[in-house]
N, CA, C and O atoms as a MOPAC input file, in Angstrom:
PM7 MOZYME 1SCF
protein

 N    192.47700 1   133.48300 1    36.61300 1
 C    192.98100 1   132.14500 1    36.67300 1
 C    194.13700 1   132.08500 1    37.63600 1
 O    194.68500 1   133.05200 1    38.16400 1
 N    194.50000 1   130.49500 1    37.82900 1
 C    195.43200 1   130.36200 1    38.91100 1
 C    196.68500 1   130.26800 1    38.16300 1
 O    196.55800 1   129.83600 1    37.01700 1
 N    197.91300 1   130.58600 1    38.56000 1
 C    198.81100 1   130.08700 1    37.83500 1
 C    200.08200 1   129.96400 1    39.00200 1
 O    200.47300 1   130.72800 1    39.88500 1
 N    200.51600 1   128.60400 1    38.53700 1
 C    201.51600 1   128.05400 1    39.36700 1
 C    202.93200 1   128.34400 1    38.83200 1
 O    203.45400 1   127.85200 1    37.83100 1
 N    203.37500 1   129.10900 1    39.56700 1
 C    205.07200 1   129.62700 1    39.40600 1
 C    206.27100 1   128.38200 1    39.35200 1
 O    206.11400 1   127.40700 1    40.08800 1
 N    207.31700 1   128.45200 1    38.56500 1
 C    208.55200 1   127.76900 1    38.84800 1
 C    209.16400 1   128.15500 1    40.19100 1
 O    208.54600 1   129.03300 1    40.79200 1
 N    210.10100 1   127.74000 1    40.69500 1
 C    210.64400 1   128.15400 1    42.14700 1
 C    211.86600 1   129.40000 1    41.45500 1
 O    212.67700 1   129.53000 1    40.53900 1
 N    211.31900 1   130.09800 1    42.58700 1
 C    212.53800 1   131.15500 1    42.37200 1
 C    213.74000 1   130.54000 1    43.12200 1
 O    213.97800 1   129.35500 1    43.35900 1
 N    214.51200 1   131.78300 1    43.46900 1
 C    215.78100 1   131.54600 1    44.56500 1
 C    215.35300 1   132.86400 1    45.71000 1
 O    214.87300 1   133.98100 1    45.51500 1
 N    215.88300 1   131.96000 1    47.26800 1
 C    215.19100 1   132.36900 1    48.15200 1
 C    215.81700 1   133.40500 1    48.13300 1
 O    215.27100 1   134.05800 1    49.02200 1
 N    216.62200 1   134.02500 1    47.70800 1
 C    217.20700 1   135.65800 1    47.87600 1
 C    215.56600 1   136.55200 1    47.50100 1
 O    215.30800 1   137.60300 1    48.08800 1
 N    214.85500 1   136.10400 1    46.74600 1
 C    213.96200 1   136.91000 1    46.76600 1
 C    212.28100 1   136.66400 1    47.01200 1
 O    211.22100 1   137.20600 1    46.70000 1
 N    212.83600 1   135.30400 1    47.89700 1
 C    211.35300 1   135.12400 1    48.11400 1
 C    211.62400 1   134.77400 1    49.92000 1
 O    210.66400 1   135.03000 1    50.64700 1
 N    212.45600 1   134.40400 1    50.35400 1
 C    212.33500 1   133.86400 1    51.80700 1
 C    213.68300 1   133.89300 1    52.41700 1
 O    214.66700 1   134.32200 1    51.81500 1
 N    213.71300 1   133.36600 1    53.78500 1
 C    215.18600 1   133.74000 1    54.53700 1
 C    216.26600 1   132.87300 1    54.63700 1
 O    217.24300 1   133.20900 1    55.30600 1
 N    216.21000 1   131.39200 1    53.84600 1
 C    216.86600 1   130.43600 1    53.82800 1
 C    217.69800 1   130.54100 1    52.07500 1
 O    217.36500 1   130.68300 1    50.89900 1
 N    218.56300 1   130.41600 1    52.65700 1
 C    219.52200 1   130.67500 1    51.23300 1
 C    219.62000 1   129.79400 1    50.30500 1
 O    219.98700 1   129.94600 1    49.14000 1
 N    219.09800 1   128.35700 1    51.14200 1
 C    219.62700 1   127.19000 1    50.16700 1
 C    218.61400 1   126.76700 1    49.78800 1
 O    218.79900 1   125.66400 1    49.27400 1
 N    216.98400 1   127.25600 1    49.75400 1
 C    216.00500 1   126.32400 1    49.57900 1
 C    215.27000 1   127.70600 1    48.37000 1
 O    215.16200 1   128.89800 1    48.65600 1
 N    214.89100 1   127.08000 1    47.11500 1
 C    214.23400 1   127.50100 1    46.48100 1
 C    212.53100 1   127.40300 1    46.60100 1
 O    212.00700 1   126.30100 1    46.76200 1
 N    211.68800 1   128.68500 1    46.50600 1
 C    210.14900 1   128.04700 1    47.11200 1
 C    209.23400 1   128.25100 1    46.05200 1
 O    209.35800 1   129.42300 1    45.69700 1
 N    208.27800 1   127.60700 1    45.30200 1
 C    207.26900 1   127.51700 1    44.88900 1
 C    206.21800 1   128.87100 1    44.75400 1
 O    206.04400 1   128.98400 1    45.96700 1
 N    205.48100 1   129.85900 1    44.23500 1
 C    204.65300 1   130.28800 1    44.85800 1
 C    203.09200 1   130.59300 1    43.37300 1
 O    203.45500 1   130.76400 1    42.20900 1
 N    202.17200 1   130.60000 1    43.58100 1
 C    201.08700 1   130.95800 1    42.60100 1
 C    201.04000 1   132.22000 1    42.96000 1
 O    201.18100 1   132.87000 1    43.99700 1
 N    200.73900 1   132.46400 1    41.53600 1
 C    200.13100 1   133.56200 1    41.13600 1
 C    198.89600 1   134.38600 1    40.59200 1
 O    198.82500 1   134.57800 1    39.37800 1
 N    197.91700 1   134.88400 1    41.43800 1
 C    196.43700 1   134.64700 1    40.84400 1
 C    196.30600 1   136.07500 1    39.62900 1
 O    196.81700 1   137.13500 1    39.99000 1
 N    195.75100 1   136.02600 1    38.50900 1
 C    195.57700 1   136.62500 1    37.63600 1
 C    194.15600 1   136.94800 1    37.49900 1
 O    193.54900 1   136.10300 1    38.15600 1
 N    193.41100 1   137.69600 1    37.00700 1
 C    192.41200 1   137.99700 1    36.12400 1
 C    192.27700 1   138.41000 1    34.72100 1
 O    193.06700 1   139.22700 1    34.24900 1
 N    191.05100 1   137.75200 1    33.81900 1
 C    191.09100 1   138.10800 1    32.45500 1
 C    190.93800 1   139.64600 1    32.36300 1
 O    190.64100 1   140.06700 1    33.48100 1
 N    191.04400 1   140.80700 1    31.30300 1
 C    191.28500 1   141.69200 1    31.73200 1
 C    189.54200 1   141.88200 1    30.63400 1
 O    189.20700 1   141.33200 1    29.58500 1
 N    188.94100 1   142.73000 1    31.37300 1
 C    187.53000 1   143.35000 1    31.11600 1
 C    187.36800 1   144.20600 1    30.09800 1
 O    187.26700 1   145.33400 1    30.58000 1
 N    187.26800 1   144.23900 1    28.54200 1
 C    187.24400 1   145.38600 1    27.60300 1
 C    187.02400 1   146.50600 1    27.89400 1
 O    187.60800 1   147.47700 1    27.41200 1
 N    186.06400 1   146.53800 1    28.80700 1
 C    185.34800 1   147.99200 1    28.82900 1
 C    186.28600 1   148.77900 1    29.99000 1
 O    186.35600 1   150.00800 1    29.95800 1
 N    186.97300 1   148.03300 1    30.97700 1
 C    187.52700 1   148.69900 1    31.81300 1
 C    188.79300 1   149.53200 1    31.23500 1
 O    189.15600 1   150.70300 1    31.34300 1
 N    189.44200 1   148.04900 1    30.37700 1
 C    190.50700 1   148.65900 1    29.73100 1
 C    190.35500 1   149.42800 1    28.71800 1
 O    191.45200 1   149.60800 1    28.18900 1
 N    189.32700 1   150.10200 1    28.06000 1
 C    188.99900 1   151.28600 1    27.64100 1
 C    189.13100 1   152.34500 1    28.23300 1
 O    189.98600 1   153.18900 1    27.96300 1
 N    188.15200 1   152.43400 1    29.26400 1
 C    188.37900 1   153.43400 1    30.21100 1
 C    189.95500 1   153.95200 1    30.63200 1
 O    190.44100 1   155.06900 1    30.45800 1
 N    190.63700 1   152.62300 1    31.30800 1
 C    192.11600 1   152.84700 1    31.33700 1
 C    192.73800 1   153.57000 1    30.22100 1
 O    193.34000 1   154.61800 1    30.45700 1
 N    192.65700 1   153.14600 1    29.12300 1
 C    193.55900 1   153.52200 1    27.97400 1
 C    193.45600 1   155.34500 1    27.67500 1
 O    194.27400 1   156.08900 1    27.13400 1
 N    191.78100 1   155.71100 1    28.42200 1
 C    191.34700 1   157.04800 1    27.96300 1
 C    192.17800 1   158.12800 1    28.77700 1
 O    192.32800 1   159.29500 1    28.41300 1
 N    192.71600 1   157.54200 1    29.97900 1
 C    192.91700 1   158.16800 1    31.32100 1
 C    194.85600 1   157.66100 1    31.40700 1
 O    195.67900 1   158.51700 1    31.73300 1
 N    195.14900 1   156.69300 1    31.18000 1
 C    196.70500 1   156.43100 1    31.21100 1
 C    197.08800 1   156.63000 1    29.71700 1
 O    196.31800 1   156.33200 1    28.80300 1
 N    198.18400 1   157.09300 1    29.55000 1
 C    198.57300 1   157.55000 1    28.53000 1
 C    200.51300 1   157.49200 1    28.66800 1
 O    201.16000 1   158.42600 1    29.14200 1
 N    200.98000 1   156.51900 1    28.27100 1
 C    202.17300 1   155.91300 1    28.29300 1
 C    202.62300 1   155.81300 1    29.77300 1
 O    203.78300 1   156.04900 1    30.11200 1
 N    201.84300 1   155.52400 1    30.45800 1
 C    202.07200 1   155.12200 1    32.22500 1
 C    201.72200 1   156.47700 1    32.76700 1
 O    201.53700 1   156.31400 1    33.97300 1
 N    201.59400 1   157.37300 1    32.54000 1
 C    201.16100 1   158.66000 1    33.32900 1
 C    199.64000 1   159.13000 1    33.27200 1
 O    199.20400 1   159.47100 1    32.17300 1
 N    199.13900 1   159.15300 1    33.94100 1
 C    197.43900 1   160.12100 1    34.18300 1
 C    197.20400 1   161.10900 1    33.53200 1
 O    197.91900 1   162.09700 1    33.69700 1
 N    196.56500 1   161.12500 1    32.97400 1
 C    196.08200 1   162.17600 1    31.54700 1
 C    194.61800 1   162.76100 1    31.55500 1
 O    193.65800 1   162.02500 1    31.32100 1
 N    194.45700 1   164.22500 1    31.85400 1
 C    192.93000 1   164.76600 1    31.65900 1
 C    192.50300 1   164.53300 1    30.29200 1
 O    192.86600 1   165.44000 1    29.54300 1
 N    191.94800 1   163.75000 1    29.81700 1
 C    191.08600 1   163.88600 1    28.46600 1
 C    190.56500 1   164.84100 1    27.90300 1
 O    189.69100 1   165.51400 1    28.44700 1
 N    190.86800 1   164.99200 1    27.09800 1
 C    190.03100 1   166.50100 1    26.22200 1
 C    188.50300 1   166.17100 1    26.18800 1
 O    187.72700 1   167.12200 1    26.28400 1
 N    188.03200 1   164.97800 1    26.06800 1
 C    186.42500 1   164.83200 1    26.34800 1
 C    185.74600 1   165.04500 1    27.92600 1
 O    184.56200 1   165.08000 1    28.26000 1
 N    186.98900 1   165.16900 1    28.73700 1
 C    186.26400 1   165.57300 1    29.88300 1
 C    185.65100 1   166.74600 1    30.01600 1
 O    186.04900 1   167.77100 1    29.46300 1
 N    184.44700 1   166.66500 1    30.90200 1
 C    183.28700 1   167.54200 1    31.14800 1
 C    182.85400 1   167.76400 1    32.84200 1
 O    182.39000 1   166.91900 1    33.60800 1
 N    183.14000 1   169.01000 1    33.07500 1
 C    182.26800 1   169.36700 1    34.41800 1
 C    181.21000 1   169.28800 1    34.35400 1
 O    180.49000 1   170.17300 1    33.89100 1
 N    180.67200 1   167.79400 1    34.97000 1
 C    179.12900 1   168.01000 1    35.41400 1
 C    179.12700 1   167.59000 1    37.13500 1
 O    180.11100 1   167.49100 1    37.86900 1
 N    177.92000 1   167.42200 1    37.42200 1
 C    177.50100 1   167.55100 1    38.71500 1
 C    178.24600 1   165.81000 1    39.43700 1
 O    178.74700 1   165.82300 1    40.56200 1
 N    178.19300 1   164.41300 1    38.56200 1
 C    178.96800 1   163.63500 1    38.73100 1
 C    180.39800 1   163.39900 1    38.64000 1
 O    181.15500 1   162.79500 1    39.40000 1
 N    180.62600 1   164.07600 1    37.42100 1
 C    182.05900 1   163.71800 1    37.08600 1
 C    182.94700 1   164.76500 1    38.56800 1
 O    183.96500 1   164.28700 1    39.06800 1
 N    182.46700 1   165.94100 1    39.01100 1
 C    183.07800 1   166.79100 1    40.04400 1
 C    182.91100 1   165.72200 1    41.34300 1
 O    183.88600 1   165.40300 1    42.02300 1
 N    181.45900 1   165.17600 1    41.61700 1
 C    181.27800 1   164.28600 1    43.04600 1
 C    182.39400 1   162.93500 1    42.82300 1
 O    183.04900 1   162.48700 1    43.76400 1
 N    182.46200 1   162.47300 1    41.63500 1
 C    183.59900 1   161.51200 1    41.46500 1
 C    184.97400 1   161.63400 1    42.26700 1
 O    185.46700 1   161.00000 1    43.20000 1
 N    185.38600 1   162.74800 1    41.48100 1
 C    186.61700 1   163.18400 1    42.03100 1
 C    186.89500 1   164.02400 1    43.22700 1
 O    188.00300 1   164.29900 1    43.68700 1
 N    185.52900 1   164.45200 1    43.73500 1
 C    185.86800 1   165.20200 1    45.33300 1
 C    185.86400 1   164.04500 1    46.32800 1
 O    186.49200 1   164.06500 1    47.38700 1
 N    184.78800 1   162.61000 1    45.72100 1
 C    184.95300 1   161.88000 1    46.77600 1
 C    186.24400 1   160.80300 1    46.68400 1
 O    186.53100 1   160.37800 1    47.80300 1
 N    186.88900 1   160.39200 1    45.85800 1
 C    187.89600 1   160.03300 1    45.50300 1
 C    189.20900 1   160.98800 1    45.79700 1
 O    190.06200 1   160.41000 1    46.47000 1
 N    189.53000 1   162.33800 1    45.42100 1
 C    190.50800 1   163.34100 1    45.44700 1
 C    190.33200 1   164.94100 1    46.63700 1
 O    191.22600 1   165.74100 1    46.91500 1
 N    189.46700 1   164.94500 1    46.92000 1
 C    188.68300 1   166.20000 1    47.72300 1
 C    189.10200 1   166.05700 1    48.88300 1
 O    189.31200 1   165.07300 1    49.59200 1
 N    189.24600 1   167.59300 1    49.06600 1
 C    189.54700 1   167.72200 1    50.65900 1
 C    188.48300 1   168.96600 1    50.96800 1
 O    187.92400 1   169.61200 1    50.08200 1
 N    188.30200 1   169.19100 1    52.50000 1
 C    187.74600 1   169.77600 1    53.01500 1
 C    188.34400 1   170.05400 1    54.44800 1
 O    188.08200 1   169.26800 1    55.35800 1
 N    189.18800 1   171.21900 1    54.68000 1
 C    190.22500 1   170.52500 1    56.09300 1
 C    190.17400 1   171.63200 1    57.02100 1
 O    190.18400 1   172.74300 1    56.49100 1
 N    190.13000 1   171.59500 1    58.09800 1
 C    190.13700 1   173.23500 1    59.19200 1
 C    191.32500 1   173.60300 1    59.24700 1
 O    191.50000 1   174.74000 1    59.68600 1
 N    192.49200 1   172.83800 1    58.85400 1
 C    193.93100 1   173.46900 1    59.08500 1
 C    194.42800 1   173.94400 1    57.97900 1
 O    195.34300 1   174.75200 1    58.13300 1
 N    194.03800 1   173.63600 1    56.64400 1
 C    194.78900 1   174.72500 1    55.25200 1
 C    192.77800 1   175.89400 1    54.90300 1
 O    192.32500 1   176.68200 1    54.07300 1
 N    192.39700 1   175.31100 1    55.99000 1
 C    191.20600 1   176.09500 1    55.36400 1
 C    190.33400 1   175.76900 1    54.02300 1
 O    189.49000 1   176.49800 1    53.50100 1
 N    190.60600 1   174.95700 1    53.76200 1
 C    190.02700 1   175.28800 1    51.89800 1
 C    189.30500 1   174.14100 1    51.74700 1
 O    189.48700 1   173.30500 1    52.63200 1
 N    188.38000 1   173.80500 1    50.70000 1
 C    187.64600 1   172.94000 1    49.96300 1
 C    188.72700 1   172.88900 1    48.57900 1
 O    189.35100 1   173.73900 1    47.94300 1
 N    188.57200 1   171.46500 1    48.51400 1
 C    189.46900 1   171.72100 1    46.94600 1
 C    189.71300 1   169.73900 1    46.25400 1
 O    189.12500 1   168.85000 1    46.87000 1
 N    190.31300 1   169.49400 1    45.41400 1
 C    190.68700 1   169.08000 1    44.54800 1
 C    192.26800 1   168.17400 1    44.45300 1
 O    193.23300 1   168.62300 1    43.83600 1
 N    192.27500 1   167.00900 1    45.10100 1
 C    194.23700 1   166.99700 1    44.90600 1
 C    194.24800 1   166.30100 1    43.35900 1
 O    194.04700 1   165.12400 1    43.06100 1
 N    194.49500 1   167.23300 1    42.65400 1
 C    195.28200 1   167.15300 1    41.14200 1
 C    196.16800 1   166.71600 1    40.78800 1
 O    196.39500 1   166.61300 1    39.58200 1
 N    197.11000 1   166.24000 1    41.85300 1
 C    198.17600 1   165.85800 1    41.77400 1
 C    198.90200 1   165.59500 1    40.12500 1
 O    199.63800 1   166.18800 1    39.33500 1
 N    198.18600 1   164.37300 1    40.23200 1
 C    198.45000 1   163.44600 1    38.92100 1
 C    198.16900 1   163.90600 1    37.85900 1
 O    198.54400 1   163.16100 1    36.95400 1
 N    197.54800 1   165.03200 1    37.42600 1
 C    197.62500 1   165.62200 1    36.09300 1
 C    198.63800 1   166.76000 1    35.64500 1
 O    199.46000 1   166.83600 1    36.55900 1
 N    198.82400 1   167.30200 1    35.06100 1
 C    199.93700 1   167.96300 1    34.40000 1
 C    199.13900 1   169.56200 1    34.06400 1
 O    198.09600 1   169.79600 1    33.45300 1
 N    200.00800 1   170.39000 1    34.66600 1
 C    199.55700 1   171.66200 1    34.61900 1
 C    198.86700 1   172.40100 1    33.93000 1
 O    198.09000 1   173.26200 1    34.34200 1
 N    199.22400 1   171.97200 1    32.27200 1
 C    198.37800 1   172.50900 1    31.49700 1
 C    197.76600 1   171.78900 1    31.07400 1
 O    197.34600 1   172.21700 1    29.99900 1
 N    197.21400 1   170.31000 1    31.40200 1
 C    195.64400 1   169.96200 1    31.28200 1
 C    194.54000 1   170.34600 1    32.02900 1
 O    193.40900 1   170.06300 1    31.63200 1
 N    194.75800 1   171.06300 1    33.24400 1
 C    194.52500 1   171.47000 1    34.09600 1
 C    194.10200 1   173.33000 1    33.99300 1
 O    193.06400 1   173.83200 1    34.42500 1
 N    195.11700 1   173.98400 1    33.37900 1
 C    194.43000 1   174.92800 1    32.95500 1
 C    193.80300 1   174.97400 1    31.33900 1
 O    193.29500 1   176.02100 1    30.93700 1
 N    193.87800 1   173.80500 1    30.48500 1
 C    193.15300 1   174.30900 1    29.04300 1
 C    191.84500 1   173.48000 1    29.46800 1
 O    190.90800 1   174.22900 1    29.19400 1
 N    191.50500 1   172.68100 1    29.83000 1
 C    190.51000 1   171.40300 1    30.37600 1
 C    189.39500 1   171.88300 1    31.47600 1
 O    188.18800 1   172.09900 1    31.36100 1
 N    190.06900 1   171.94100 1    32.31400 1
 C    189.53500 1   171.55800 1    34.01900 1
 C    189.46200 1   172.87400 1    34.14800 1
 O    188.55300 1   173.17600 1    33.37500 1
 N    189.92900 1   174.04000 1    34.74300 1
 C    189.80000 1   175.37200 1    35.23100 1
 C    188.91200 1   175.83900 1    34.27800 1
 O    188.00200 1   176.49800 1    34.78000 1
 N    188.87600 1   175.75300 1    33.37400 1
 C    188.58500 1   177.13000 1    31.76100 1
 C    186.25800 1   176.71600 1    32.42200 1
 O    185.29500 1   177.46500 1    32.58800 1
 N    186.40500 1   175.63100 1    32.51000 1
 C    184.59400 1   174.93600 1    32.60900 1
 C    184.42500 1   175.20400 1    34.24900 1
 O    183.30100 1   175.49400 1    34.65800 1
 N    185.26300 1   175.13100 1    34.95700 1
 C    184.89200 1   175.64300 1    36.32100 1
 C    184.50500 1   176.92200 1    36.75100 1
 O    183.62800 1   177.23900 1    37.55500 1
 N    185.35100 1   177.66800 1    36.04700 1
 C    185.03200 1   179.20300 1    35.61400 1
 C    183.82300 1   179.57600 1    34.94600 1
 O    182.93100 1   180.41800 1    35.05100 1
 N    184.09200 1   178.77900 1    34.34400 1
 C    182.20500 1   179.42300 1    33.23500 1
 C    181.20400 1   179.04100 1    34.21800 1
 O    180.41600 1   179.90600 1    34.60100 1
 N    181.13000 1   177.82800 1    34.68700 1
 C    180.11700 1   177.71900 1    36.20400 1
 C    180.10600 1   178.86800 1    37.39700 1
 O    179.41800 1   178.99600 1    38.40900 1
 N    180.87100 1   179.42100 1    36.98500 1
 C    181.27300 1   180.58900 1    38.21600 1
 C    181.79300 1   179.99600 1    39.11300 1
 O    180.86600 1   179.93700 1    39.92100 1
 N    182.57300 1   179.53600 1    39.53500 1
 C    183.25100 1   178.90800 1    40.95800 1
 C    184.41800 1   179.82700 1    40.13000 1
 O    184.66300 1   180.05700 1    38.94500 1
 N    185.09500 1   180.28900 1    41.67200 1
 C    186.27600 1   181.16500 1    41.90900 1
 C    187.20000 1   180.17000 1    42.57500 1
 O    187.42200 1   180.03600 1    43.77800 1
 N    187.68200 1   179.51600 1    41.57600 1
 C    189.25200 1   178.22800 1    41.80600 1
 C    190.59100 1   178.83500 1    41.01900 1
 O    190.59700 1   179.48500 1    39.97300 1
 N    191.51400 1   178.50200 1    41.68600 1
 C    192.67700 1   178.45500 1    41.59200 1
 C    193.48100 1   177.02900 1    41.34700 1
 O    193.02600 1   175.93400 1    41.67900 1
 N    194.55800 1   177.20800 1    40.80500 1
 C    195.39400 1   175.98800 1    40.31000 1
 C    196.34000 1   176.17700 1    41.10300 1
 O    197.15100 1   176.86100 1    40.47800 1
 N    196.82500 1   175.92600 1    42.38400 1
 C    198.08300 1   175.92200 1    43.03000 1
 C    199.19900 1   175.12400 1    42.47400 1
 O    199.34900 1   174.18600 1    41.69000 1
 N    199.94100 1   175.92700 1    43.24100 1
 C    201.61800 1   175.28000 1    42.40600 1
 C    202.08700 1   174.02200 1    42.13200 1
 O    202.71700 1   173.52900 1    41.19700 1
 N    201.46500 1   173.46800 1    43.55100 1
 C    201.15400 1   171.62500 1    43.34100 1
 C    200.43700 1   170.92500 1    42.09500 1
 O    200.68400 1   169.86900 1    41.51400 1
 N    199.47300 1   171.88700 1    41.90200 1
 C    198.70400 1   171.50700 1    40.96100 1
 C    197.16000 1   171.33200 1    42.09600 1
 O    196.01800 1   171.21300 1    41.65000 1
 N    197.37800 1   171.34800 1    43.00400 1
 C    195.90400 1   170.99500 1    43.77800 1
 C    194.81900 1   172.24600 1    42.91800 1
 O    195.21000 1   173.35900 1    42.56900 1
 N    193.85900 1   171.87200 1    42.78300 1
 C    192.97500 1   173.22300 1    42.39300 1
 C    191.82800 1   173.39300 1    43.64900 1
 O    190.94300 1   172.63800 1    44.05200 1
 N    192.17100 1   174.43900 1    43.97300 1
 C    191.52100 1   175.11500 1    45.62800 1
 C    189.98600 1   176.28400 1    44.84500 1
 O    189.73800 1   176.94400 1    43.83600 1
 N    189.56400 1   176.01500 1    45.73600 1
 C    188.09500 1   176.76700 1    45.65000 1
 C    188.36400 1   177.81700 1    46.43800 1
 O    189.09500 1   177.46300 1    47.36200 1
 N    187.98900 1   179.36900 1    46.48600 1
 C    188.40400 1   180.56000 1    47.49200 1
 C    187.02100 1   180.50700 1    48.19700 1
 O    186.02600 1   179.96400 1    47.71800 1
 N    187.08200 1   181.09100 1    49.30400 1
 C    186.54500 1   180.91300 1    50.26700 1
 C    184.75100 1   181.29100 1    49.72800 1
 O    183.88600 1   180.67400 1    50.35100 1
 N    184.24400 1   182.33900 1    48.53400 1
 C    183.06500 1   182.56800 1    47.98600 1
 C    182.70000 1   181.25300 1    47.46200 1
 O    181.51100 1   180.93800 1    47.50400 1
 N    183.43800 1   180.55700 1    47.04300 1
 C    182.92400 1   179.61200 1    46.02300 1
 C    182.85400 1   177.73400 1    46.80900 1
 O    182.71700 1   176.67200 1    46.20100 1
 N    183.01100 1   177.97700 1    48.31500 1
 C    183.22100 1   176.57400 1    48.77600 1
 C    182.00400 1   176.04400 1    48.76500 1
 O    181.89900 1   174.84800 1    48.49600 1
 N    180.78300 1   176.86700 1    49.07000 1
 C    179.27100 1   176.33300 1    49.49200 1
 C    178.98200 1   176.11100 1    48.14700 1
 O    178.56200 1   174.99200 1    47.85100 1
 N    179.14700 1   177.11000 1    47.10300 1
 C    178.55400 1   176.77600 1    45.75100 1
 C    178.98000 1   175.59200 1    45.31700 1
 O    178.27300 1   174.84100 1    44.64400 1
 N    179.91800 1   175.39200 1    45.59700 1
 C    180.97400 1   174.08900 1    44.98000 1
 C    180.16700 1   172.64300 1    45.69200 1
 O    179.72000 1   171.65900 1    45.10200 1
 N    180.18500 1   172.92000 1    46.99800 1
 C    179.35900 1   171.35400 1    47.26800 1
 C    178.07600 1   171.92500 1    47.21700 1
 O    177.44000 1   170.91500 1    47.51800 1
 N    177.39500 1   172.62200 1    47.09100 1
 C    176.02900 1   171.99900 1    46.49400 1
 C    175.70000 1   171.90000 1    45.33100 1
 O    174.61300 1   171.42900 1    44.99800 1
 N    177.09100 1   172.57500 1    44.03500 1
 C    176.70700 1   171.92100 1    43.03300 1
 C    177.04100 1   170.07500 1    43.12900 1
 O    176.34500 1   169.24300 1    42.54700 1
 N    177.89300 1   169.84200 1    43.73800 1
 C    177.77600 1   168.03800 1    43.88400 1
 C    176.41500 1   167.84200 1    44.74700 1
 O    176.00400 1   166.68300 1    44.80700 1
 N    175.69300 1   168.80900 1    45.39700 1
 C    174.64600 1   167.84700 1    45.80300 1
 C    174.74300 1   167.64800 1    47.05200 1
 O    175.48300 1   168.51900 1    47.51100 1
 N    174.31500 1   166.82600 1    47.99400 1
 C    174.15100 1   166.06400 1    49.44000 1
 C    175.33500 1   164.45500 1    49.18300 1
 O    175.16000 1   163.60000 1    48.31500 1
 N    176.19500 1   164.46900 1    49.97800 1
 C    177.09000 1   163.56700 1    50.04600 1
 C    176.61100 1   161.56100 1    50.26800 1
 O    176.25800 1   160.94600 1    51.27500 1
 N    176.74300 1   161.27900 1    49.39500 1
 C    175.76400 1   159.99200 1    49.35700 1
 C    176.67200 1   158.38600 1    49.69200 1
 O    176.50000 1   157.20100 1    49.40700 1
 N    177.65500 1   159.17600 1    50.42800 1
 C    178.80700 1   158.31000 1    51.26800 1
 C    178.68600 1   158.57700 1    52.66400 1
 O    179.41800 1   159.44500 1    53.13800 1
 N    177.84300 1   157.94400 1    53.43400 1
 C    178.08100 1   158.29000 1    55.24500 1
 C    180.02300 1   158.75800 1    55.44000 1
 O    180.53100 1   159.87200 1    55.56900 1
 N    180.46400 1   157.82900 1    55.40200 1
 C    181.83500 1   157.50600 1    55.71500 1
 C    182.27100 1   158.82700 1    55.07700 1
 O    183.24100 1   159.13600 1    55.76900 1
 N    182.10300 1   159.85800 1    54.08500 1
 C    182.84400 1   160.99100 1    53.38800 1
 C    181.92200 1   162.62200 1    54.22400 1
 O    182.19400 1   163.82200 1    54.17900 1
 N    180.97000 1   161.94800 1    54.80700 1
 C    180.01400 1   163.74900 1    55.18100 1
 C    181.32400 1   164.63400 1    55.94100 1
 O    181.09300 1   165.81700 1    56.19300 1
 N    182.40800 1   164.18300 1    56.22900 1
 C    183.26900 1   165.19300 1    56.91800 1
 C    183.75800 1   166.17100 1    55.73400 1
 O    184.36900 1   167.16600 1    56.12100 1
 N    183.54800 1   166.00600 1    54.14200 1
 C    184.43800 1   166.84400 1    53.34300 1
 C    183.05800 1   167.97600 1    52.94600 1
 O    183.13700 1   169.00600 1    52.27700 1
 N    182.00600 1   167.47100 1    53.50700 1
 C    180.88900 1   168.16400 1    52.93000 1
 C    181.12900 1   169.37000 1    53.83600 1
 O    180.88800 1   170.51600 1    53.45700 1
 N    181.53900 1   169.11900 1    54.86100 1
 C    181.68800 1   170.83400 1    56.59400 1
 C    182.71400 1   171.93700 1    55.85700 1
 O    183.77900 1   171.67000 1    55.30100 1
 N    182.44500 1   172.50300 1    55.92400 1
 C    183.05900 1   174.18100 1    55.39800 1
 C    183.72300 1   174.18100 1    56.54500 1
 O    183.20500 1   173.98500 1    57.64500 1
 N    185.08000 1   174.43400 1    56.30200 1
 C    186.38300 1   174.88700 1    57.62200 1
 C    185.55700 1   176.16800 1    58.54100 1
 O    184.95000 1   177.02200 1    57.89400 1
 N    185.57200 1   176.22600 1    59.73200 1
 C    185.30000 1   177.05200 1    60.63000 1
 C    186.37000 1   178.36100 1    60.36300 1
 O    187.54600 1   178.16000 1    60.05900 1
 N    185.90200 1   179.47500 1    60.49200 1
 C    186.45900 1   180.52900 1    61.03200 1
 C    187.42500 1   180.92900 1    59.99300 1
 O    188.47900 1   180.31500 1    59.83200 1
 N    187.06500 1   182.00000 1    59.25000 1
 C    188.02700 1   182.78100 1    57.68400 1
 C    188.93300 1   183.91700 1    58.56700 1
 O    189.71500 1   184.66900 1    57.98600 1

C-alpha cells in the first residue's frame, strides 16, 4: 500500500531550511510464508545456520550461486560465510561436508574454502551451472 507521510523538516529531507516537504511511502503486506523462512534464518537481527539445515545438491548450488567464489588470484573455490558464526559453521555446515568427502576448511574469516582435491568434486556435486551470467564460478583457477 501507499502511504502518505506528514512533512518532515528539511534538515532531513532537502536543502532549503525553511520549507518542510511531503514525501510517500510505499509499503508491502508482509507474505507468511516468507516471514517464516525469515524468522528460521534471522535470529534477533543476526544470520543464523539452522540446525535443520542439510547439505544437499540444492541447498550447496543456493549458496555458491548467491555466496561462492571461484577466483585465479586467492586460487580457491569456496563459500563466503561471512554472516554465520563460527561454531555454526563447524557443528552444522563442515561436520556434512566432510562425510560427503569434500576436503574444506573454515578460514579465520569464516569463509569455508575447498583444497585444491576437492574443487571439481565440489562443483559437480552442484551439477552444471543453470545461470549463464554465474558459468565464471564454475572454471577451476588455472595453475596450483
Amino acid at each position: 500500500w501507499v502511504q502518505r507521510c506528514l512533512p518532515i523538516p528539511s534538515r532531513l529531507s532537502g536543502p532549503h531550511p525553511w520549507k518542510k516537504y511531503r514525501y510517500w511511502m510505499l509499503r508491502t503486506r508482509q507474505e507468511a510464508t516468507l516471514f517464516s523462512y525469515h524468522q528460521r534464518w534471522y535470529r534477533n537481527g543476526r544470520k543464523i545456520l539452522p540446525q535443520f539445515f542439510r547439505v544437499t545438491p540444492w541447498s550447496m548450488l543456493a549458496a555458491y550461486l548467491g555466496d561462492g567464489y571461484s577466483l585465479q588470484v586467492t586460487k580457491g573455490v569456496g563459500l563466503s560465510t561471512y554472516g554465520f558464526m563460527a561454531r555454526e559453521l563447524d557443528r552444522i555446515l563442515l561436520p556434512q561436508l566432510w562425510k560427503l568427502g569434500f576436503d574444506c576448511v573454515r578460514r579465520p574469516d569464516n569463509r569455508i574454502e575447498f583444497r585444491i582435491a576437492s574443487m571439481q568434486d565440489f562443483l559437480n556435486f552442484l551439477s552444471d551451472c543453470p545461470v549463464r551470467a554465474y558459468k565464471q564460478k564454475w572454471k577451476i583457477p588455472l595453475r596450483w
